[in-house]
Backbone as a printed PyTorch tensor [residue, N CA C, xyz], in Angstrom:
tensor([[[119.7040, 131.7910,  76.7080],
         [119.0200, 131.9660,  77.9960],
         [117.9760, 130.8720,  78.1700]],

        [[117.7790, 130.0220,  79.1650],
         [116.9740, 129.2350,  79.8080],
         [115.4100, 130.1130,  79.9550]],

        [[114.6030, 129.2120,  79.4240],
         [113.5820, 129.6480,  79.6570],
         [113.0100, 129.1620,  81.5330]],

        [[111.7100, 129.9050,  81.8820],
         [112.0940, 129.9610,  83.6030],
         [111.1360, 128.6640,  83.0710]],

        [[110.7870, 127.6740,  82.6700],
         [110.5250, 126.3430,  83.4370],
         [111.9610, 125.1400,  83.2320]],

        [[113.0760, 125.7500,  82.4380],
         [113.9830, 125.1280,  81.5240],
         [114.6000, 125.4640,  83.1780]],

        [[114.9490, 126.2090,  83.9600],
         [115.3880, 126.3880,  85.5130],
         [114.8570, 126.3980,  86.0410]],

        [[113.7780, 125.8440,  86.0710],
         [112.7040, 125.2400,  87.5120],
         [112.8350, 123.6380,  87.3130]],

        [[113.3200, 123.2530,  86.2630],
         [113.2530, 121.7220,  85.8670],
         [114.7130, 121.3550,  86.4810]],

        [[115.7920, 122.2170,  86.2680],
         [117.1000, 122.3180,  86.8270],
         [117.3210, 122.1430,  87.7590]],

        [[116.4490, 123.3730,  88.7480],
         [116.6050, 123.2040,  90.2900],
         [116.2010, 122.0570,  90.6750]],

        [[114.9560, 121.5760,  90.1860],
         [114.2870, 120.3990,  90.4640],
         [115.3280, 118.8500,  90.8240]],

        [[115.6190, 118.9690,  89.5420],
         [117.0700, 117.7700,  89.3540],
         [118.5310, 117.6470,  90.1640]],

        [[118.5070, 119.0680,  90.4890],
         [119.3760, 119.0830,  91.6190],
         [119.0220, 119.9890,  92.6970]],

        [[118.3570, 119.1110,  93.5190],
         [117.2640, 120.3170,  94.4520],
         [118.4280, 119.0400,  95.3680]],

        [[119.1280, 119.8020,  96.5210],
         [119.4060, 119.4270,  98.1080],
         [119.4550, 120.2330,  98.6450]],

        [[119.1390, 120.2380, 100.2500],
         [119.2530, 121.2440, 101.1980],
         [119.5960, 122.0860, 101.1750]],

        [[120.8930, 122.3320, 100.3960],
         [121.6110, 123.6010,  99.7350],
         [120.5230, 124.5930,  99.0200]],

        [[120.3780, 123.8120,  97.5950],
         [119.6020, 124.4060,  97.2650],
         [118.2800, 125.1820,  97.3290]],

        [[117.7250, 124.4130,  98.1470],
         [116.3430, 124.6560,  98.6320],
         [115.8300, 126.0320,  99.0620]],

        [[117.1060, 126.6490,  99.6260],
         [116.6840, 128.2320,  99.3320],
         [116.9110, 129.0280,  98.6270]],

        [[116.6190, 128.5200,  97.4880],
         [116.3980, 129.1100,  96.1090],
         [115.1220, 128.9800,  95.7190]],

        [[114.0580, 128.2960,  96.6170],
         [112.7420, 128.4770,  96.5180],
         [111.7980, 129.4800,  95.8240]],

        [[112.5290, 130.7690,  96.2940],
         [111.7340, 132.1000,  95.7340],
         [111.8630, 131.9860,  94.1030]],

        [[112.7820, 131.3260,  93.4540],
         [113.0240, 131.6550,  92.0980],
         [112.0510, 131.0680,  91.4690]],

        [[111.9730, 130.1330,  92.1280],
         [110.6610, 128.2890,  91.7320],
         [109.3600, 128.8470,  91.8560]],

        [[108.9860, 129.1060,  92.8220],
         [107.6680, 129.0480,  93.4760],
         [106.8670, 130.0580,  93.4230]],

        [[105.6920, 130.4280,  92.9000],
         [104.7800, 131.6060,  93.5170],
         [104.9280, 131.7980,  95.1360]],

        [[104.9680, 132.8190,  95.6110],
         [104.4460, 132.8140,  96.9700],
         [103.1160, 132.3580,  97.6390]],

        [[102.0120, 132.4460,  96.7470],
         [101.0690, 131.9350,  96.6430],
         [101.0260, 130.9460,  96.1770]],

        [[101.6590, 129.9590,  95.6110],
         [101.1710, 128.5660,  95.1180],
         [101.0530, 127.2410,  95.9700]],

        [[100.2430, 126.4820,  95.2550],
         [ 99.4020, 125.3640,  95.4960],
         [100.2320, 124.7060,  95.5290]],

        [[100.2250, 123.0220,  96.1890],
         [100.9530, 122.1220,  95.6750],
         [ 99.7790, 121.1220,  96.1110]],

        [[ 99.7440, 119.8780,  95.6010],
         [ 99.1000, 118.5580,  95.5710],
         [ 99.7650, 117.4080,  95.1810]],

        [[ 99.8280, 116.4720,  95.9600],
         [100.2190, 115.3860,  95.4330],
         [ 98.6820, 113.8620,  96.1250]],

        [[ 99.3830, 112.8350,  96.1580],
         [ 98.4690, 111.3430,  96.8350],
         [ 98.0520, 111.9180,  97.8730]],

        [[ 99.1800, 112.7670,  98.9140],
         [ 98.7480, 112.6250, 100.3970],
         [ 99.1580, 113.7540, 101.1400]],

        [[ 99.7720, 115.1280, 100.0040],
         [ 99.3340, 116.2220, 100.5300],
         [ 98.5950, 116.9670, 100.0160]],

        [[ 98.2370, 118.6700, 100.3790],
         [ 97.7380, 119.0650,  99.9160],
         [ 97.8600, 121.0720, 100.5290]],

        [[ 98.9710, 121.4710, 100.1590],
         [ 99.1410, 122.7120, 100.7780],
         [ 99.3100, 123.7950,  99.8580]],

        [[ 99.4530, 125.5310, 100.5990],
         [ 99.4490, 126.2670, 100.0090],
         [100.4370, 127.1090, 100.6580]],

        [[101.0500, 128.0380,  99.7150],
         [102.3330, 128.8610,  99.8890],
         [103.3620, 128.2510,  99.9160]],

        [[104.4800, 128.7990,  99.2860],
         [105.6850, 128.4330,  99.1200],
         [106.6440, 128.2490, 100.2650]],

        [[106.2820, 128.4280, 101.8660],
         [106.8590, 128.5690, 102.7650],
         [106.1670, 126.8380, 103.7250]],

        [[105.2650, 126.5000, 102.9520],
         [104.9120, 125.3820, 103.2600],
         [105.3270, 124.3830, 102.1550]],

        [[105.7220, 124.8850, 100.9470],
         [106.2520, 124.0970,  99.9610],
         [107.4030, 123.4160, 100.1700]],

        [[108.4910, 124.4680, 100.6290],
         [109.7230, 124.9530, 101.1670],
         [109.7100, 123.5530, 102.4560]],

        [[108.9000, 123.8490, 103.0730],
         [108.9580, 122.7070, 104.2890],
         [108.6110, 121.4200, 104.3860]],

        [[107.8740, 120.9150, 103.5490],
         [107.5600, 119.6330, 102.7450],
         [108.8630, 118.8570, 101.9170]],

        [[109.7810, 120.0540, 101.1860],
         [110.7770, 119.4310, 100.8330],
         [112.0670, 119.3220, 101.9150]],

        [[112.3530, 120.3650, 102.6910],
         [112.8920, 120.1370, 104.0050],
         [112.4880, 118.9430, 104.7500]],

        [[111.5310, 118.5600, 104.9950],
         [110.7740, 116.7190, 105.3500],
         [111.7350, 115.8130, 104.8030]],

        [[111.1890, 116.1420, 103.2890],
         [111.7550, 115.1480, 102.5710],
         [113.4080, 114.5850, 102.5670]],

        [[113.6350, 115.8850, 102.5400],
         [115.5570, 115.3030, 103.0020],
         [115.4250, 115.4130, 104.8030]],

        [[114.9480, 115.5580, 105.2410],
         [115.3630, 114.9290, 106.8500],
         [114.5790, 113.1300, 106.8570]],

        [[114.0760, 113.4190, 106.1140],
         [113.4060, 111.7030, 106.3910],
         [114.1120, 110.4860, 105.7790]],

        [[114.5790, 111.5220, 104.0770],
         [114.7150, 110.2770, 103.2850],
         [116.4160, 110.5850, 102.3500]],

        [[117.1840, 109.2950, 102.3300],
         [118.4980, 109.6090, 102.1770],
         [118.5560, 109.8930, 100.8940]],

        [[119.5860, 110.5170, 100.1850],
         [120.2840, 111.3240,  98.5770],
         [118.6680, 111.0010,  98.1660]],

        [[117.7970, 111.5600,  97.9900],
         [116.5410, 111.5430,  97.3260],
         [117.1040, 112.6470,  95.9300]],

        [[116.0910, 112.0050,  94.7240],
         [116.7590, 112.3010,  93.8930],
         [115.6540, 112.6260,  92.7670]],

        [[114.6880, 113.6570,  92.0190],
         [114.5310, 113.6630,  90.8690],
         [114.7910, 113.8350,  89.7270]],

        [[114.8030, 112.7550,  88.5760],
         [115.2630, 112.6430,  87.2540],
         [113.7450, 112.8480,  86.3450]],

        [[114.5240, 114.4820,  85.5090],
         [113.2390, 114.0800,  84.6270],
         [113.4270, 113.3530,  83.6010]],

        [[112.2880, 112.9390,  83.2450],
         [112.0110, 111.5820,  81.7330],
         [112.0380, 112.5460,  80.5190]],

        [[110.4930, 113.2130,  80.6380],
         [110.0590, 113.8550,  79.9330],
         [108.7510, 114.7250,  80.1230]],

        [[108.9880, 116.1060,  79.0400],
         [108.6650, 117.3820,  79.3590],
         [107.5760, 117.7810,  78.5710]],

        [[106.4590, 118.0850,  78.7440],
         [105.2730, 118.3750,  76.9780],
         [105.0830, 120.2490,  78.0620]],

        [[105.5490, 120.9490,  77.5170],
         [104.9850, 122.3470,  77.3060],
         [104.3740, 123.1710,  76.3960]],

        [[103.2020, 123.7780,  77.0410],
         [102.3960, 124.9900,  76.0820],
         [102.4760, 125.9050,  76.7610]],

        [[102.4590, 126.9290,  76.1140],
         [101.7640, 128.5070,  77.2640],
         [102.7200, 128.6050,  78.2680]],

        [[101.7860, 128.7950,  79.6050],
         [102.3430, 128.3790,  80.9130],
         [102.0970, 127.5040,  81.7610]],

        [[101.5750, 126.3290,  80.8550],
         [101.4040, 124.8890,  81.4260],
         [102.4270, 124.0450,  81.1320]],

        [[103.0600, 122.8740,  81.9590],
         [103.7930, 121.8440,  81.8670],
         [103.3150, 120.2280,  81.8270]],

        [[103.4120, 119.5770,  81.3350],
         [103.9730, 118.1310,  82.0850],
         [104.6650, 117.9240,  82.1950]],

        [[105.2240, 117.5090,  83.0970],
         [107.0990, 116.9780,  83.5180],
         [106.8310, 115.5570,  84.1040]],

        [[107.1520, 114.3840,  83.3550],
         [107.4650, 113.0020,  83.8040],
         [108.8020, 112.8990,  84.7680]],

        [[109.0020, 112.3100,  85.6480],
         [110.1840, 112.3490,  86.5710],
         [109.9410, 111.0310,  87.1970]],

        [[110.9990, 110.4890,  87.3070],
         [111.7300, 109.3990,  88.2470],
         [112.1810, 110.0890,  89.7300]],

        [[111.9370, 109.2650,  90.7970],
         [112.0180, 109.7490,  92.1320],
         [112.9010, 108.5900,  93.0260]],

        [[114.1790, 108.7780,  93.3400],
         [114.7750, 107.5830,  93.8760],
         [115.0470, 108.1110,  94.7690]],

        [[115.6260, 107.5060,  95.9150],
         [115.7990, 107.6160,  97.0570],
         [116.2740, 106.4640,  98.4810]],

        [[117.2710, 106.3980,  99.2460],
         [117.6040, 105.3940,  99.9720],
         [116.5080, 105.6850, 101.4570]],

        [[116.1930, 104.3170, 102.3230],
         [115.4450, 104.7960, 103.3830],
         [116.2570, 103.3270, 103.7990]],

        [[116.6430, 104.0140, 105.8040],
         [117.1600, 102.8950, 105.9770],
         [117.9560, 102.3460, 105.5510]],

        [[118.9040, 102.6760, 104.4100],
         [120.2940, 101.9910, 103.7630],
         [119.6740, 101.2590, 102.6670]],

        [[118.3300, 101.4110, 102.2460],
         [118.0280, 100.4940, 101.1900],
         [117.5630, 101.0750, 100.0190]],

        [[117.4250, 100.8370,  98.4130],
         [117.6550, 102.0050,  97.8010],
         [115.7590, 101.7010,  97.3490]],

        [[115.4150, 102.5430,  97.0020],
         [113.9040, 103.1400,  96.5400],
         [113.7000, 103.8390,  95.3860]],

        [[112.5850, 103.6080,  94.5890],
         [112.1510, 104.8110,  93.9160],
         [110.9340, 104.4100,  93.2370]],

        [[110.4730, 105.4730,  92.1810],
         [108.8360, 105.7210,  91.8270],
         [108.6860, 106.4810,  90.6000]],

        [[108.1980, 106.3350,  90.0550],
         [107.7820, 106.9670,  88.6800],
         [106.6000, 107.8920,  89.1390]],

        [[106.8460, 108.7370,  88.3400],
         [105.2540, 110.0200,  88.6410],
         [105.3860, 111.1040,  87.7310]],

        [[104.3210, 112.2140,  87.7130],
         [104.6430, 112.8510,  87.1370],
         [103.6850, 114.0920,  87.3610]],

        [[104.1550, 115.7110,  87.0040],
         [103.6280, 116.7540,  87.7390],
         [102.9640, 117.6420,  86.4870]],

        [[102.2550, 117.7280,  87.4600],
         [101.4540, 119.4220,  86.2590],
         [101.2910, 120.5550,  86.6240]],

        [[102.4640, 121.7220,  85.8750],
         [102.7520, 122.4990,  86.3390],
         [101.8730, 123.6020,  85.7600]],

        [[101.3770, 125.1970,  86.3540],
         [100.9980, 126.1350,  86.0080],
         [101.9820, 127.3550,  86.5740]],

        [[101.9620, 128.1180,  85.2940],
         [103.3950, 128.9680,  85.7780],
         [101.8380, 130.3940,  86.0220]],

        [[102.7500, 131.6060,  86.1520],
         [102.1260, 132.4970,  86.9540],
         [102.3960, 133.5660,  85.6560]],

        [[102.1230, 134.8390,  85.3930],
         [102.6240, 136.1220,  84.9780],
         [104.0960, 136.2060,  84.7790]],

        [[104.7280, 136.0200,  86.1730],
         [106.4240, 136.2130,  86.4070],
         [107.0530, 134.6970,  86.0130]],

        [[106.6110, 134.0380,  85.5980],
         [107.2390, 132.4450,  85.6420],
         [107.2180, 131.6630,  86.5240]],

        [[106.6970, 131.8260,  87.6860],
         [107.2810, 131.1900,  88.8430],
         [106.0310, 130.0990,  88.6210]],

        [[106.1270, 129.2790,  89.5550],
         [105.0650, 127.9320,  89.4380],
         [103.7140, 128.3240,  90.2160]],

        [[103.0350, 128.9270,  89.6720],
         [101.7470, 129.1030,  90.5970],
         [101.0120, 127.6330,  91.3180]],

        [[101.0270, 126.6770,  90.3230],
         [100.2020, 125.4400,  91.0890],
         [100.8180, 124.2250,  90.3050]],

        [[100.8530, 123.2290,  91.3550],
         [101.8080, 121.6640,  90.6290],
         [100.9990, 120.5760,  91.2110]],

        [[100.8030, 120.1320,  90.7350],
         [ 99.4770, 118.8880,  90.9070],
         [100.4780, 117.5810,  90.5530]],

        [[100.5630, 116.7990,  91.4870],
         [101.7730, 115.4650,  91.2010],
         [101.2170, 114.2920,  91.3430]],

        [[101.7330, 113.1260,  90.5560],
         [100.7860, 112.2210,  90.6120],
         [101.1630, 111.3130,  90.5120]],

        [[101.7270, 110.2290,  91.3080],
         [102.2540, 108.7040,  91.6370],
         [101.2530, 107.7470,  92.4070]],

        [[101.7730, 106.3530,  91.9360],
         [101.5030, 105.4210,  92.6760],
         [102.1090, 105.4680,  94.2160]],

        [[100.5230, 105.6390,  95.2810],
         [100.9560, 105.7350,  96.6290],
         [101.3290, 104.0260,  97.2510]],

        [[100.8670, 103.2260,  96.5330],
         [101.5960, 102.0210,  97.0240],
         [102.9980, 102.0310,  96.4010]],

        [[103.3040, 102.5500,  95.4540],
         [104.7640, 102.1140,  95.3100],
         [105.5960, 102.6010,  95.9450]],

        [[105.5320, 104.0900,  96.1800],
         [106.0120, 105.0120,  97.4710],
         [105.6440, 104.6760,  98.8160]],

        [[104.7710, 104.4520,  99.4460],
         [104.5390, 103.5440, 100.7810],
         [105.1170, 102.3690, 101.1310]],

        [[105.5010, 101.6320,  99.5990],
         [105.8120, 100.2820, 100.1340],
         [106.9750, 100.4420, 100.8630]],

        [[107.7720, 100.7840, 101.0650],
         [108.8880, 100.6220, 101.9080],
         [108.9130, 101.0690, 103.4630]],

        [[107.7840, 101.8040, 104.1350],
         [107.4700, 101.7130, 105.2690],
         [107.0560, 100.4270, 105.5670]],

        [[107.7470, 100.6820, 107.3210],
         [107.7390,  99.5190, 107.9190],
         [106.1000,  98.5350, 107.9910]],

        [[105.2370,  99.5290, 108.4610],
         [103.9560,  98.8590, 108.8130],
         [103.4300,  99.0580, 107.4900]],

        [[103.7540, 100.1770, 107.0750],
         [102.4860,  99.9290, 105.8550],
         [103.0530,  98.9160, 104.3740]],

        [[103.9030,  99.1460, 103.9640],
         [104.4090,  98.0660, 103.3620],
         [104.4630,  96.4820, 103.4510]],

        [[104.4240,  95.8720, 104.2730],
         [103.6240,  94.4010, 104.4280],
         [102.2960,  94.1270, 104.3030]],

        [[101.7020,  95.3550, 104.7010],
         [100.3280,  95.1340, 104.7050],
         [ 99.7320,  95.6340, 103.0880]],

        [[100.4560,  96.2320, 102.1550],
         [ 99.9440,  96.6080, 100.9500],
         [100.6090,  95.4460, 100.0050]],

        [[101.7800,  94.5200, 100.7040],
         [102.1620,  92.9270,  99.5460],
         [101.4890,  92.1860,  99.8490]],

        [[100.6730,  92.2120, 101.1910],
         [ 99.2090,  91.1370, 101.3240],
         [ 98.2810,  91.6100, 100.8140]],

        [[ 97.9130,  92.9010, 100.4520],
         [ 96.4840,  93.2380,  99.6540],
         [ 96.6440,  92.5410,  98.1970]],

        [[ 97.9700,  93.5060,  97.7460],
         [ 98.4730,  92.9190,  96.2380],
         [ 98.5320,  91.3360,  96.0430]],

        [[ 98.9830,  90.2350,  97.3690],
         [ 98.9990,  89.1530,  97.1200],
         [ 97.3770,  88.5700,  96.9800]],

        [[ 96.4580,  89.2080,  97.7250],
         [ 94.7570,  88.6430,  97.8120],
         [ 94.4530,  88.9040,  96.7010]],

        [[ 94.7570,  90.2660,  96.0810],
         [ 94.2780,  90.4590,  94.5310],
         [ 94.7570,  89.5990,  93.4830]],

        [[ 95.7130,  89.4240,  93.2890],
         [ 96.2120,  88.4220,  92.3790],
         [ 95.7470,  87.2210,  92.3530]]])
């Protein structure tokens, strides 16, 4: 038997539209999420953040790296690829999970480089290879 972050890491890896309403198994109803540039609560706003994510962005995809668990805390390292526009993308990051009583994920705190994920928007991406070019 899978322990419940050993199938929250699962769903994760193959999370598409399909899947996605399988949410309840994942998520506290109450839980947090955080990442660079959000910052919401409940799983019905969780739920819709990843619904975003596949209407915006093509076969988006997380691969985990690697996993350090205690208790009912996680780290989960993950690779994040994804096509935008026909062109292919991706990002290294990585999440910190707190599970709940029942297993489910009470709070996930995620944490990537927002220029490496931005760079591929139209406006903001030129303007973050001229910052990077002034710095250098």
């Amino acid at each position: 038997m899978n322990t419940p972050l050993e199938q929250h890491l699962a769903w994760f890896s193959g999370l598409t539209p399909s899947t996605l309403a399988r949410i309840e198994a994942v998520y506290a109803p109450d839980a947090r999420f955080a990442d660079p540039v959000h910052k919401i609560s409940g799983r019905d706003a969780i739920q819709a953040l990843y619904a975003r994510m596949f209407d915006t962005l093509e076969t988006p995809c997380f691969t985990i790296t690697r996993v350090i668990a205690e208790d009912d805390n996680a780290f989960v390292a993950w690779r994040f690829d994804y096509r935008y526009r026909g062109r292919a993308h991706g990002f290294d990051g990585a999440s910190v999970l707190e599970m709940d009583d029942k297993g489910l994920i009470a709070r996930q705190q995620d944490y990537w480089d927002s220029a490496d994920a931005l760079a591929p928007l139209p406006l903001v991406g030129p303007l973050l290879r001229l910052i990077k070019r002034r710095m250098a």
